[in-house]
N, CA, C and O atoms as a Maestro MAE file, in Angstrom:
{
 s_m_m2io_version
 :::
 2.0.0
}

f_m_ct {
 s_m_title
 :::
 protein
 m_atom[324] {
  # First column is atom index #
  i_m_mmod_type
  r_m_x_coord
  r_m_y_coord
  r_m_z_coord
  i_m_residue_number
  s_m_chain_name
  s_m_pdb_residue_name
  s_m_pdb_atom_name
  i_m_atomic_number
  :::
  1 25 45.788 56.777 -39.217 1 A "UNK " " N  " 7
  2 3 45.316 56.428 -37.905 1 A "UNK " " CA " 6
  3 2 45.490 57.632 -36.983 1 A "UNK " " C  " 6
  4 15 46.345 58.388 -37.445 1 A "UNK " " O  " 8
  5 25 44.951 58.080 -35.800 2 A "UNK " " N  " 7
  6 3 44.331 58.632 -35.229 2 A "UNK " " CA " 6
  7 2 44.609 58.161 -33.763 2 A "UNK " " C  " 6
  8 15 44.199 57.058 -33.403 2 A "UNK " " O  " 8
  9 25 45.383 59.079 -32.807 3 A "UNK " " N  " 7
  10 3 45.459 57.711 -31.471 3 A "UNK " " CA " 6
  11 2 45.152 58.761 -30.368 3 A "UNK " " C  " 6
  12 15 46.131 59.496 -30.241 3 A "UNK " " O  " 8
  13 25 44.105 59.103 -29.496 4 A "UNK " " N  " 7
  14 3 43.896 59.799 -28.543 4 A "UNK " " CA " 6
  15 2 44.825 59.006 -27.261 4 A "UNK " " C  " 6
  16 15 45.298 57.870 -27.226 4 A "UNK " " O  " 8
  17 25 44.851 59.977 -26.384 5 A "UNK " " N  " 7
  18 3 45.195 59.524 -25.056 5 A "UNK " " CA " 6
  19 2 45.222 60.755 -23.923 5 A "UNK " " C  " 6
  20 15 45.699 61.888 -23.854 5 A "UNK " " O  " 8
  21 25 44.362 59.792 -23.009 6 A "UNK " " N  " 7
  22 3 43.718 61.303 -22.288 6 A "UNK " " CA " 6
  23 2 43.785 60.203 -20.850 6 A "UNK " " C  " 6
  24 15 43.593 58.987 -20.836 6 A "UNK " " O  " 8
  25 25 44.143 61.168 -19.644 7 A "UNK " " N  " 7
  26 3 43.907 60.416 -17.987 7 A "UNK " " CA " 6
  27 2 42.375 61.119 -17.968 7 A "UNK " " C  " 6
  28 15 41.996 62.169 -18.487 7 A "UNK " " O  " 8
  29 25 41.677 60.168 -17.200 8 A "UNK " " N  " 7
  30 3 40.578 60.392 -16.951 8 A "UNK " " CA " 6
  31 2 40.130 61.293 -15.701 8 A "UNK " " C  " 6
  32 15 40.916 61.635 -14.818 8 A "UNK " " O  " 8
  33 25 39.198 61.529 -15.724 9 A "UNK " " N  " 7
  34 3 38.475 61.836 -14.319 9 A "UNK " " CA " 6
  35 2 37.403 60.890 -13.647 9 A "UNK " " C  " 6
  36 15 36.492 60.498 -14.375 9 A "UNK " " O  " 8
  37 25 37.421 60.573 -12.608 10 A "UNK " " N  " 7
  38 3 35.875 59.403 -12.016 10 A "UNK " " CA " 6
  39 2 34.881 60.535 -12.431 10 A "UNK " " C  " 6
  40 15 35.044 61.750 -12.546 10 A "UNK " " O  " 8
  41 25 33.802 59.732 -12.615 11 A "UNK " " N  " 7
  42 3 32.810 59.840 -12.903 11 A "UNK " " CA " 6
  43 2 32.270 61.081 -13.832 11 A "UNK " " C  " 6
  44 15 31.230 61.715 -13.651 11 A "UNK " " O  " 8
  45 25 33.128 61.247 -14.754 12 A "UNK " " N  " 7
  46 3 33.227 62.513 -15.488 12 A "UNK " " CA " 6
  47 2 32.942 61.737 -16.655 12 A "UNK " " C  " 6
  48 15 33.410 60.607 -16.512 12 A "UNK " " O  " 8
  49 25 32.206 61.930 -18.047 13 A "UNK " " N  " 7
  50 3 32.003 61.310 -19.288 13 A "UNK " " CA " 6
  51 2 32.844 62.357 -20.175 13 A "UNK " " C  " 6
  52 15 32.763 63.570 -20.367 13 A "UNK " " O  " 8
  53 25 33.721 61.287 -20.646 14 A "UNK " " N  " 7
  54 3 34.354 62.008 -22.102 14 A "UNK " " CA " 6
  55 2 33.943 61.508 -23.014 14 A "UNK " " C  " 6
  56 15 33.412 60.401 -23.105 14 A "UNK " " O  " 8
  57 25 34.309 62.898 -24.436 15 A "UNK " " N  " 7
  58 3 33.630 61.790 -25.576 15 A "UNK " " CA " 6
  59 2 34.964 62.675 -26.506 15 A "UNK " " C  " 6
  60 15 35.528 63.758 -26.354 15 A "UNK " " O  " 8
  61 25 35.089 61.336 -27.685 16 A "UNK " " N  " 7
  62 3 36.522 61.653 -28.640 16 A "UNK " " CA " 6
  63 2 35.686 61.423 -29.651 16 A "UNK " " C  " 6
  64 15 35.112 60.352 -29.845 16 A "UNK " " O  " 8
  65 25 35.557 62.737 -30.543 17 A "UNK " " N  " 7
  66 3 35.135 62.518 -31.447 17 A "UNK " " CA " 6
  67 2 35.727 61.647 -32.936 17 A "UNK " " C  " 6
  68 15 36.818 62.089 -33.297 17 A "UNK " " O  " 8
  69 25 35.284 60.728 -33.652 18 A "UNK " " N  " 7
  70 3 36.203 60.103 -34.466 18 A "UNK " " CA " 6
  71 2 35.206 59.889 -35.536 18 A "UNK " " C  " 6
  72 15 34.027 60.181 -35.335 18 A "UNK " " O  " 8
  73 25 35.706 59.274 -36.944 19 A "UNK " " N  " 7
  74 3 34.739 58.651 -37.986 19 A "UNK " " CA " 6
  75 2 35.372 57.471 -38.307 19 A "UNK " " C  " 6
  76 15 36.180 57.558 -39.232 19 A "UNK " " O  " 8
  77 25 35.219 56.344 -37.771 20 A "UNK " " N  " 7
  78 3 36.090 54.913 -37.884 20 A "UNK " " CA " 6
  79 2 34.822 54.030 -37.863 20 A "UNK " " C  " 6
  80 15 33.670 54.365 -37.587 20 A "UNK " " O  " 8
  81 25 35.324 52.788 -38.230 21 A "UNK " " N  " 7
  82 3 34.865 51.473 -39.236 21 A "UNK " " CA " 6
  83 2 35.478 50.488 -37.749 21 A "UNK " " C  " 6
  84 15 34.733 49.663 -37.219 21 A "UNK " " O  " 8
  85 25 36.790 50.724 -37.275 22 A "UNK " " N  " 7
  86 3 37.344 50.117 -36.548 22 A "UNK " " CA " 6
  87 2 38.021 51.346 -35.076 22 A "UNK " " C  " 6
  88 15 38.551 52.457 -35.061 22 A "UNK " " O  " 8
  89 25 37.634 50.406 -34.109 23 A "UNK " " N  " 7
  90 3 38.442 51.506 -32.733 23 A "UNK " " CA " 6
  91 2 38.855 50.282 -31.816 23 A "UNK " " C  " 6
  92 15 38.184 49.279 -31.572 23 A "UNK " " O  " 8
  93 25 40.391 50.680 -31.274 24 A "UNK " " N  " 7
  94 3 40.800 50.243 -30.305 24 A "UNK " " CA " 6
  95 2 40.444 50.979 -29.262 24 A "UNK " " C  " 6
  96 15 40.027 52.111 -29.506 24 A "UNK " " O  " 8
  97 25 40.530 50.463 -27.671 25 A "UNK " " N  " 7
  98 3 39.740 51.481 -27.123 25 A "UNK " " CA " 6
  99 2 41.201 50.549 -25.542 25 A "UNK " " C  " 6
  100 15 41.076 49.344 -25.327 25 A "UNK " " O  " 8
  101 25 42.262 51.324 -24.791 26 A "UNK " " N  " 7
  102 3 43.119 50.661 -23.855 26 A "UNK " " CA " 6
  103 2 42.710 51.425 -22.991 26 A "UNK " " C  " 6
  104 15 42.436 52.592 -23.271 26 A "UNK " " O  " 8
  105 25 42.542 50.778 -21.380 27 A "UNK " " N  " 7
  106 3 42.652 50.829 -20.120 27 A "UNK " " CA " 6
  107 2 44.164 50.716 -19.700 27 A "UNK " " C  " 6
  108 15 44.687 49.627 -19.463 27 A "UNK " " O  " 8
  109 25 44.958 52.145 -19.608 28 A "UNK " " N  " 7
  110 3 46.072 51.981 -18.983 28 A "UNK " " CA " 6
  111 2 45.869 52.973 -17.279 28 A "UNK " " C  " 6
  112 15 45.693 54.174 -17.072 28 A "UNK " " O  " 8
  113 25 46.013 51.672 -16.244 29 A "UNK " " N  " 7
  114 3 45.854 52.681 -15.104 29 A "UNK " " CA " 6
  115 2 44.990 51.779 -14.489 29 A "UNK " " C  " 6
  116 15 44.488 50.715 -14.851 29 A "UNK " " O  " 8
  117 25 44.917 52.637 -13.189 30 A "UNK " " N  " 7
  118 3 43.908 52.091 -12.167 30 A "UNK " " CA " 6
  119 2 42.136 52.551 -12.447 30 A "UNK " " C  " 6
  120 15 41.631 53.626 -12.773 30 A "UNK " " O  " 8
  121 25 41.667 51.499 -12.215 31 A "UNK " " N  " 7
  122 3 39.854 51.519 -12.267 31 A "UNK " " CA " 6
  123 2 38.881 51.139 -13.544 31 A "UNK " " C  " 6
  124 15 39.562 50.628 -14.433 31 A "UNK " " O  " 8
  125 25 38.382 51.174 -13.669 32 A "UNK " " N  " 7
  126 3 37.609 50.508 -14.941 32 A "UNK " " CA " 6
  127 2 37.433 51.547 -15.726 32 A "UNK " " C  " 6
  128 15 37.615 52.670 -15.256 32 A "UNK " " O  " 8
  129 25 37.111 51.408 -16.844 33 A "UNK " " N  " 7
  130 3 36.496 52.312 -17.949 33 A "UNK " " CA " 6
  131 2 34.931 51.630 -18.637 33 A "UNK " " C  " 6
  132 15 34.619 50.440 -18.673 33 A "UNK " " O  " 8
  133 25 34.291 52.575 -19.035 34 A "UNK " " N  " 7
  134 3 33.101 52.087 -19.419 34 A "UNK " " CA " 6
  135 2 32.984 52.712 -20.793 34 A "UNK " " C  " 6
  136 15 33.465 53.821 -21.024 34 A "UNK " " O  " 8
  137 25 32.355 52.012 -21.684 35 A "UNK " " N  " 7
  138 3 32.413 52.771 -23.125 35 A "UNK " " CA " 6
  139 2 31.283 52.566 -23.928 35 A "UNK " " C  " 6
  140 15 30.633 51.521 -23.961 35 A "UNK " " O  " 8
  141 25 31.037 53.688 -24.641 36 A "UNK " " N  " 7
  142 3 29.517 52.963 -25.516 36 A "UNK " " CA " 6
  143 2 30.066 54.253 -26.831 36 A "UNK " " C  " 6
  144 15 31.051 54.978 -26.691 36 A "UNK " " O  " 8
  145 25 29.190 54.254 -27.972 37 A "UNK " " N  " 7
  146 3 29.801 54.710 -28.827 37 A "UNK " " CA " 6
  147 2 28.396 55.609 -29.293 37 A "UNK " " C  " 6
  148 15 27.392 54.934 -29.516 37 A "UNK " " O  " 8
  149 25 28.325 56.650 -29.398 38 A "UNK " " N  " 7
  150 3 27.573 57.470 -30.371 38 A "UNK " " CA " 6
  151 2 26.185 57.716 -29.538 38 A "UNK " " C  " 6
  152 15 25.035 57.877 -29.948 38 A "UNK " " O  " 8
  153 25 26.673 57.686 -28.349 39 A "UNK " " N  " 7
  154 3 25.906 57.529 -27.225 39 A "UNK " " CA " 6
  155 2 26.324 58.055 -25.677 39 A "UNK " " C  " 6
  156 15 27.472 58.502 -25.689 39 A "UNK " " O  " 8
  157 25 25.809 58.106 -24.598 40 A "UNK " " N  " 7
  158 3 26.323 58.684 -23.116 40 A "UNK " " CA " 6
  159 2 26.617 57.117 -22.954 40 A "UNK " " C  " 6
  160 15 26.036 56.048 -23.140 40 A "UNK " " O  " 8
  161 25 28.065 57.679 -22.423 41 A "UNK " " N  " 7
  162 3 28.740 56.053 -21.272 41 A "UNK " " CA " 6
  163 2 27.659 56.104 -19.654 41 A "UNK " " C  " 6
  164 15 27.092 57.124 -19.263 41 A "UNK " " O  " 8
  165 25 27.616 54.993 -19.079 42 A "UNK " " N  " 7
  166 3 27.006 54.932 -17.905 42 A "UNK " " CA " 6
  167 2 27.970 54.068 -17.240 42 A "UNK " " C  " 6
  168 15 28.896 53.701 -17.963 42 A "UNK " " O  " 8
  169 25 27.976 53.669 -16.077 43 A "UNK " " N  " 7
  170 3 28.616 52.137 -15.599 43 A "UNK " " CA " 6
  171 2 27.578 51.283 -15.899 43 A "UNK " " C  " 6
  172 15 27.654 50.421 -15.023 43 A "UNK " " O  " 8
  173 25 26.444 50.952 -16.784 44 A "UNK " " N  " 7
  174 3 25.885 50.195 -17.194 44 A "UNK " " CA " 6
  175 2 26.435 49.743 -18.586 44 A "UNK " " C  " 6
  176 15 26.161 48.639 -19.055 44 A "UNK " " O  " 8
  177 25 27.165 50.587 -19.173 45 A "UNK " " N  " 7
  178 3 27.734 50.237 -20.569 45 A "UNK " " CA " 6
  179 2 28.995 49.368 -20.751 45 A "UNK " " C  " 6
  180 15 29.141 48.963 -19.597 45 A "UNK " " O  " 8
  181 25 29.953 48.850 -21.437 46 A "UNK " " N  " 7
  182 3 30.184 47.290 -21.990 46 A "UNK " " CA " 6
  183 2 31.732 48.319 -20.908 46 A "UNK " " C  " 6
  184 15 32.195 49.430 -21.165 46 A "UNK " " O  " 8
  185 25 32.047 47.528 -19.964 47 A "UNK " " N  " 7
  186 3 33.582 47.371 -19.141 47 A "UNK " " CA " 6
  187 2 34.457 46.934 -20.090 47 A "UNK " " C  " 6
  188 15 34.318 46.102 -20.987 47 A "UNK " " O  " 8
  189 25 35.651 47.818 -19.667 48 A "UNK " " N  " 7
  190 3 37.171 47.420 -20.140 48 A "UNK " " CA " 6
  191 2 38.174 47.556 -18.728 48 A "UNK " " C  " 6
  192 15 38.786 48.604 -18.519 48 A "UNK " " O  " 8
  193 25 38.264 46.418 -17.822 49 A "UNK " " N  " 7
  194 3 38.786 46.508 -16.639 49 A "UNK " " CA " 6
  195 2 40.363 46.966 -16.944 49 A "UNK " " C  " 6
  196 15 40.990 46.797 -17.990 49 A "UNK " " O  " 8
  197 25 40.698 47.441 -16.011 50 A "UNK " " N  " 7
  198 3 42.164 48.100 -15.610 50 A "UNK " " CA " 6
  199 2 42.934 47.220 -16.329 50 A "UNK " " C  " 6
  200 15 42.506 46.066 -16.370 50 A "UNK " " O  " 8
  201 25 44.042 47.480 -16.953 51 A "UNK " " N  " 7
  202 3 45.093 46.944 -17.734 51 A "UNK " " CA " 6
  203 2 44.379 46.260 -19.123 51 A "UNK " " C  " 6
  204 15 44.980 45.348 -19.691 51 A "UNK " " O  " 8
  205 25 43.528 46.574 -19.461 52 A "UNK " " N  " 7
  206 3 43.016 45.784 -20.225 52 A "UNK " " CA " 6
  207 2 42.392 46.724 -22.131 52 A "UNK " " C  " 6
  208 15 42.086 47.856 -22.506 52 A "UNK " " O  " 8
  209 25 42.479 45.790 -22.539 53 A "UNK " " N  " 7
  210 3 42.023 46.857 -23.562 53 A "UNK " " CA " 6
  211 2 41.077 45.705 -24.960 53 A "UNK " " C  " 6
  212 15 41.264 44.494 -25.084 53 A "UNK " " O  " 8
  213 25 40.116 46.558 -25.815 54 A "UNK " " N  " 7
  214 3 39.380 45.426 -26.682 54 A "UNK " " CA " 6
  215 2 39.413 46.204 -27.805 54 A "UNK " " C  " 6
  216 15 39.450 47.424 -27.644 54 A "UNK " " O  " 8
  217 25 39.404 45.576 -29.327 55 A "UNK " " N  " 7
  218 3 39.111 46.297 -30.506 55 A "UNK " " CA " 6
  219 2 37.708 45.845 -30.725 55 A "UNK " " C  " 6
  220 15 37.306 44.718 -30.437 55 A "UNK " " O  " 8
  221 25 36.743 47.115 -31.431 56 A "UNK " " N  " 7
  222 3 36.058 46.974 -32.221 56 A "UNK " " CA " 6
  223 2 35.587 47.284 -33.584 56 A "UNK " " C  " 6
  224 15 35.977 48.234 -34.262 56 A "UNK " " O  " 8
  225 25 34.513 46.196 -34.004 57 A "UNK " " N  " 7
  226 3 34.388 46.444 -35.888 57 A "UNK " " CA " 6
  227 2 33.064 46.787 -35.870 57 A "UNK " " C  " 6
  228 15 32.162 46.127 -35.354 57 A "UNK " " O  " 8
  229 25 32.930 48.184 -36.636 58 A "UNK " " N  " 7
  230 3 31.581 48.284 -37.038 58 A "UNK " " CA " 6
  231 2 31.429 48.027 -38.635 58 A "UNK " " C  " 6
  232 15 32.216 48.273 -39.549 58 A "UNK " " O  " 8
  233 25 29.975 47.372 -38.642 59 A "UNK " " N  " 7
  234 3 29.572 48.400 -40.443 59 A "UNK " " CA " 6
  235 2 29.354 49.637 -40.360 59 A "UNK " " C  " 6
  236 15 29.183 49.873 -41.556 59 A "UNK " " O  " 8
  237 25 29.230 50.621 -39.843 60 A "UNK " " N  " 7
  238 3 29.237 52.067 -40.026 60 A "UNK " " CA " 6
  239 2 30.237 52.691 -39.206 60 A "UNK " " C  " 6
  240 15 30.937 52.210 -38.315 60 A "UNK " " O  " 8
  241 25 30.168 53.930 -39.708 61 A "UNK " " N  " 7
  242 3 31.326 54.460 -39.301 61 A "UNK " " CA " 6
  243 2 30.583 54.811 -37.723 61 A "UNK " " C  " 6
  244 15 29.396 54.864 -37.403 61 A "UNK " " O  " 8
  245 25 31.845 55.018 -36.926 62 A "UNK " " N  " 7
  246 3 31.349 55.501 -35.221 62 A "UNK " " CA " 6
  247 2 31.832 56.657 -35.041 62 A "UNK " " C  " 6
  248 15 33.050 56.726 -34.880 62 A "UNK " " O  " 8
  249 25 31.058 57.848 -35.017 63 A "UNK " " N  " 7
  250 3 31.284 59.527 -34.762 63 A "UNK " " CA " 6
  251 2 32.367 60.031 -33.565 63 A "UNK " " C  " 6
  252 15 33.236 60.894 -33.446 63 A "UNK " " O  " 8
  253 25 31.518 58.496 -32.412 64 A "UNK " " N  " 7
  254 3 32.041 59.307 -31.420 64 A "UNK " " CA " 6
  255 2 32.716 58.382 -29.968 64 A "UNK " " C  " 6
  256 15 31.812 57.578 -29.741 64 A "UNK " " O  " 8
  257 25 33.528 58.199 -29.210 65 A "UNK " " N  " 7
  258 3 33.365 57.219 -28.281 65 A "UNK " " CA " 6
  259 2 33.441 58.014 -26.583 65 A "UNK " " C  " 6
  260 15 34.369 58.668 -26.106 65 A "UNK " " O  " 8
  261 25 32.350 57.721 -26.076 66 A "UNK " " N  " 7
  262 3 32.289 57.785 -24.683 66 A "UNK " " CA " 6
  263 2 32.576 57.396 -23.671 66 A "UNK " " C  " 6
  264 15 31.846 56.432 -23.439 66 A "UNK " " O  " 8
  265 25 33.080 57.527 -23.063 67 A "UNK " " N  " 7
  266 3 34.401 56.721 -21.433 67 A "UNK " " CA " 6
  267 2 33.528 57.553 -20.345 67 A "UNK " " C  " 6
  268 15 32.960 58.635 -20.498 67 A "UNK " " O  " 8
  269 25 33.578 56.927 -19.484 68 A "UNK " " N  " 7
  270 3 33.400 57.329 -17.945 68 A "UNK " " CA " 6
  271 2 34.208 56.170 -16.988 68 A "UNK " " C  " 6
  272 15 33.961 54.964 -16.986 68 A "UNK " " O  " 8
  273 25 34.903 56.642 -16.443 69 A "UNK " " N  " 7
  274 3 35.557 55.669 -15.120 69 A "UNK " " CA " 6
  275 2 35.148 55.873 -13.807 69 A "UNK " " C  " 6
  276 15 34.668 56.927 -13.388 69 A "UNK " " O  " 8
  277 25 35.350 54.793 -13.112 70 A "UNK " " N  " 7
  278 3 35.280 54.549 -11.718 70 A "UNK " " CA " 6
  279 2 36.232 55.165 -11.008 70 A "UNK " " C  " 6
  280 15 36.058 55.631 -9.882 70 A "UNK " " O  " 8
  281 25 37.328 55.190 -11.675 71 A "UNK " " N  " 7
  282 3 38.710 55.746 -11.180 71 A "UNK " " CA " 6
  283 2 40.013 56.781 -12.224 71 A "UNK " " C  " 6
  284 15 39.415 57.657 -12.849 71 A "UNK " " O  " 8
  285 25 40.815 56.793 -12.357 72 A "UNK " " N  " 7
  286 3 41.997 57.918 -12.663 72 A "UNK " " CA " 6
  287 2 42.539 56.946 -13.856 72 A "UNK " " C  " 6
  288 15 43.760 56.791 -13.873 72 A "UNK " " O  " 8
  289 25 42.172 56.624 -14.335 73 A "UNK " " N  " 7
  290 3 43.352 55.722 -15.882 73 A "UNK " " CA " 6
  291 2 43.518 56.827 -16.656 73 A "UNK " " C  " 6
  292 15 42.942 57.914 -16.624 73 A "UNK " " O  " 8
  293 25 44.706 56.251 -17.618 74 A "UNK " " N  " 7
  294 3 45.105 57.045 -18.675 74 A "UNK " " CA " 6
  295 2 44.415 55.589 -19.512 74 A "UNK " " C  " 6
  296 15 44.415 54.395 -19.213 74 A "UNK " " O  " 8
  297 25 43.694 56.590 -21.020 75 A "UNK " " N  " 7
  298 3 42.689 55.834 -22.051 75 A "UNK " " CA " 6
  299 2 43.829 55.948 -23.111 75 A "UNK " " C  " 6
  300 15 44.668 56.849 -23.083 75 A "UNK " " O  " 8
  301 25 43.790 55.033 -23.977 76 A "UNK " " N  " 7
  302 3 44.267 55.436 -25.583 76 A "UNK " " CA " 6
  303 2 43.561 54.820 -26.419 76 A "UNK " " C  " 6
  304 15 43.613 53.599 -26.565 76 A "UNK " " O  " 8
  305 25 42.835 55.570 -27.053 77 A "UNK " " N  " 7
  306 3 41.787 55.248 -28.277 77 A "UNK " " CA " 6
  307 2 42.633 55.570 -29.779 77 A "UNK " " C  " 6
  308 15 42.950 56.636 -30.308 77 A "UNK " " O  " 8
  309 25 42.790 54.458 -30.099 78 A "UNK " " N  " 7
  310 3 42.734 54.329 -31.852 78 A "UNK " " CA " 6
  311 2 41.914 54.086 -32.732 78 A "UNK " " C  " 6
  312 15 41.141 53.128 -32.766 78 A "UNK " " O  " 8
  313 25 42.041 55.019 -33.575 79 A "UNK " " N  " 7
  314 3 40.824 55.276 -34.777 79 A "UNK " " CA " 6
  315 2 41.371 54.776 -35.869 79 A "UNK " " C  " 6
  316 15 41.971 55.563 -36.602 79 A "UNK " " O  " 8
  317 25 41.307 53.558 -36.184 80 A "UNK " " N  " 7
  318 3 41.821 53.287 -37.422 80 A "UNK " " CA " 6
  319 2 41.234 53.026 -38.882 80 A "UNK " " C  " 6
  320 15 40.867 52.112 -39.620 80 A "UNK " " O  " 8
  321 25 41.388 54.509 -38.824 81 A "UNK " " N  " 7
  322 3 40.605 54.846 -40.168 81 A "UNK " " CA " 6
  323 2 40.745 54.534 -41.171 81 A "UNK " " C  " 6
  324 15 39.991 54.941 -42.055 81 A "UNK " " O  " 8
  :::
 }
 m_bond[323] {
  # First column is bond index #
  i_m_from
  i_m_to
  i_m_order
  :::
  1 1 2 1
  2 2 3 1
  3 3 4 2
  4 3 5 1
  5 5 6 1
  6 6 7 1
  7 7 8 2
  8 7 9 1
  9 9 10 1
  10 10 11 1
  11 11 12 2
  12 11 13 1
  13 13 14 1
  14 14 15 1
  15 15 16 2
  16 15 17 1
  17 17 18 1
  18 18 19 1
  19 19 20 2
  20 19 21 1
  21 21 22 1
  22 22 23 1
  23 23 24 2
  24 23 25 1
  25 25 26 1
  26 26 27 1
  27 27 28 2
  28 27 29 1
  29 29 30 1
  30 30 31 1
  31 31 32 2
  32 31 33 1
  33 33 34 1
  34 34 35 1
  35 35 36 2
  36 35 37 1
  37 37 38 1
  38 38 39 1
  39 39 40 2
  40 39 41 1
  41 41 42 1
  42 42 43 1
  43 43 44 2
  44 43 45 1
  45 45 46 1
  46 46 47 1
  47 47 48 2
  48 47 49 1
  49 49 50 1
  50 50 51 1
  51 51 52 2
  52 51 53 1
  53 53 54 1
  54 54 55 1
  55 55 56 2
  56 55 57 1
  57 57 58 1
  58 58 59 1
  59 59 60 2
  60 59 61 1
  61 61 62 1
  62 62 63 1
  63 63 64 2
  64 63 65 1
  65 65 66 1
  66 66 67 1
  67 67 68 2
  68 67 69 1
  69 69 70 1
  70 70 71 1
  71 71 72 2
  72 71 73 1
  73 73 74 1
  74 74 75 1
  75 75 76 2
  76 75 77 1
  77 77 78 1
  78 78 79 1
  79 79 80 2
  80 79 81 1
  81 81 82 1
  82 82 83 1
  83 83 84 2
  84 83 85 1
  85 85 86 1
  86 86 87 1
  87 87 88 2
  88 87 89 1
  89 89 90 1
  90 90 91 1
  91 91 92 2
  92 91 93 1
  93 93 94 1
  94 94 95 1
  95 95 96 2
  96 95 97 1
  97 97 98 1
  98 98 99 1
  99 99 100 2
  100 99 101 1
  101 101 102 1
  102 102 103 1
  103 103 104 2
  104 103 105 1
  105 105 106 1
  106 106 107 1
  107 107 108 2
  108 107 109 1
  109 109 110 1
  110 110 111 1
  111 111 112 2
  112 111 113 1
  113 113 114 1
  114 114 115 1
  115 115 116 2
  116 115 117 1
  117 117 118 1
  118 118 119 1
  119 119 120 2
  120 119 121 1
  121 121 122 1
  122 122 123 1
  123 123 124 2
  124 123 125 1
  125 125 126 1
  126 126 127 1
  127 127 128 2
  128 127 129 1
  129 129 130 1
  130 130 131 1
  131 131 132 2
  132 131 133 1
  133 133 134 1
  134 134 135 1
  135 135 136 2
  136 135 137 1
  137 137 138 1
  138 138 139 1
  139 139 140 2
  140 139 141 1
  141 141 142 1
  142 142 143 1
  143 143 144 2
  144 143 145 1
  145 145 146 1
  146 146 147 1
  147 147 148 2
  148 147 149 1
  149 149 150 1
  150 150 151 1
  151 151 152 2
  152 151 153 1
  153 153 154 1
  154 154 155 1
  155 155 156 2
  156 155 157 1
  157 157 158 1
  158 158 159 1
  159 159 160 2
  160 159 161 1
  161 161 162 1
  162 162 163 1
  163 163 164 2
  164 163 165 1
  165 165 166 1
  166 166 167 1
  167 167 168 2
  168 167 169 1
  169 169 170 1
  170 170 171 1
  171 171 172 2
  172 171 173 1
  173 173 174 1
  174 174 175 1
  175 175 176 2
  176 175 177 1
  177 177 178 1
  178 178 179 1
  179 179 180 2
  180 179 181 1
  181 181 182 1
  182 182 183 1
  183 183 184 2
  184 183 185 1
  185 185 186 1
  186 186 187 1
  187 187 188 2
  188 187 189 1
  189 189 190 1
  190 190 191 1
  191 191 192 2
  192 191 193 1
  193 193 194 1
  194 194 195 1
  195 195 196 2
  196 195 197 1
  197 197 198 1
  198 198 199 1
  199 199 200 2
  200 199 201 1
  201 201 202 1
  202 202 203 1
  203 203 204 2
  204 203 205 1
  205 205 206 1
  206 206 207 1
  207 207 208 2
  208 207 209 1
  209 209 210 1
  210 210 211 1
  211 211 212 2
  212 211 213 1
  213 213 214 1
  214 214 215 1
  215 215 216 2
  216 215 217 1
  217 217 218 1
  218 218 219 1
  219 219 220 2
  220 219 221 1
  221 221 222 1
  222 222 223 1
  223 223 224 2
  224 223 225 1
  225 225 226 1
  226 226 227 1
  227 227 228 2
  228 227 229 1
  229 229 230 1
  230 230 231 1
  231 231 232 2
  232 231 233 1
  233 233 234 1
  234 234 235 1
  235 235 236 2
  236 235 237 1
  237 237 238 1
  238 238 239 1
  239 239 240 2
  240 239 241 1
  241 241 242 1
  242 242 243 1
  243 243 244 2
  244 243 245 1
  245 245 246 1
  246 246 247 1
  247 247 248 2
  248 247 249 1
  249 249 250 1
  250 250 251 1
  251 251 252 2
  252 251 253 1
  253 253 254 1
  254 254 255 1
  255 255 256 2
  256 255 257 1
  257 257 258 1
  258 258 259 1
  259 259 260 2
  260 259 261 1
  261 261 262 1
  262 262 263 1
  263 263 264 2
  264 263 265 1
  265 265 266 1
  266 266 267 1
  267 267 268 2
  268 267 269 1
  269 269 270 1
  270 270 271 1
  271 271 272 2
  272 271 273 1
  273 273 274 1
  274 274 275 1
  275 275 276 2
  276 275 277 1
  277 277 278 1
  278 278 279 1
  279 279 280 2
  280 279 281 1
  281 281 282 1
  282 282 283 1
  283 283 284 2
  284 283 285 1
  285 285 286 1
  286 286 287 1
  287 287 288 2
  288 287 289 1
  289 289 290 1
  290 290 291 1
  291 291 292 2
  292 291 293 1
  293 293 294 1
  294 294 295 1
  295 295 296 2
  296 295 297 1
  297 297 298 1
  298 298 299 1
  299 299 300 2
  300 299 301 1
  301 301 302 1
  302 302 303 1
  303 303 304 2
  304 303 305 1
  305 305 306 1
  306 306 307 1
  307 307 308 2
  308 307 309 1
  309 309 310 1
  310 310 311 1
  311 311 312 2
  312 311 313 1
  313 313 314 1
  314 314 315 1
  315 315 316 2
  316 315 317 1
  317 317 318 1
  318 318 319 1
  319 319 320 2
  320 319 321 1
  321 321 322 1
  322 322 323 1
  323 323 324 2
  :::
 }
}
C-alpha cells in the first residue's frame, strides 16, 4: 500500500499518480475536496466534504487521482494495491 498526504491549495488541481483496483481518498481539514480519477477535478466532480472521507472499487486499474479544493485541507490518498 501506498498512502499520499499532501495540504492542499484552493483552487489549484493536484494529481497523485497511482495504479490501484482500490483508493481511499480522506478530507482532513477545512473545505471540500473534489475528485475524479484519470481525468481534470472541477467543483463539478463527485465532493468529499471536510472531515469526511470515501473508498473506491474499480475494475481497472486508476493511473491517477485529481483533487481540487475550495479551501486548505490536508488529503490522504491510499492506494491499495
Amino acid at each position: 500500500m501506498k498512502i499520499f498526504r499532501k495540504k492542499l491549495t484552493a483552487n489549484t488541481e493536484e494529481i497523485f499518480n497511482i495504479n490501484s483496483h482500490y483508493v481511499t481518498v480522506l478530507n482532513i481539514g477545512e473545505g471540500n475536496v473534489f475528485v475524479n480519477f484519470d481525468d481534470t477535478a472541477t467543483t463539478d466532480s463527485l465532493i468529499i466534504p471536510a472531515g469526511m472521507g470515501r473508498s473506491f472499487s474499480f475494475q481497472r486499474a486508476v493511473q491517477s487521482v485529481h483533487l481540487i479544493s475550495d479551501g486548505t485541507p490536508t488529503v490522504q490518498i491510499d492506494d491499495m494495491t
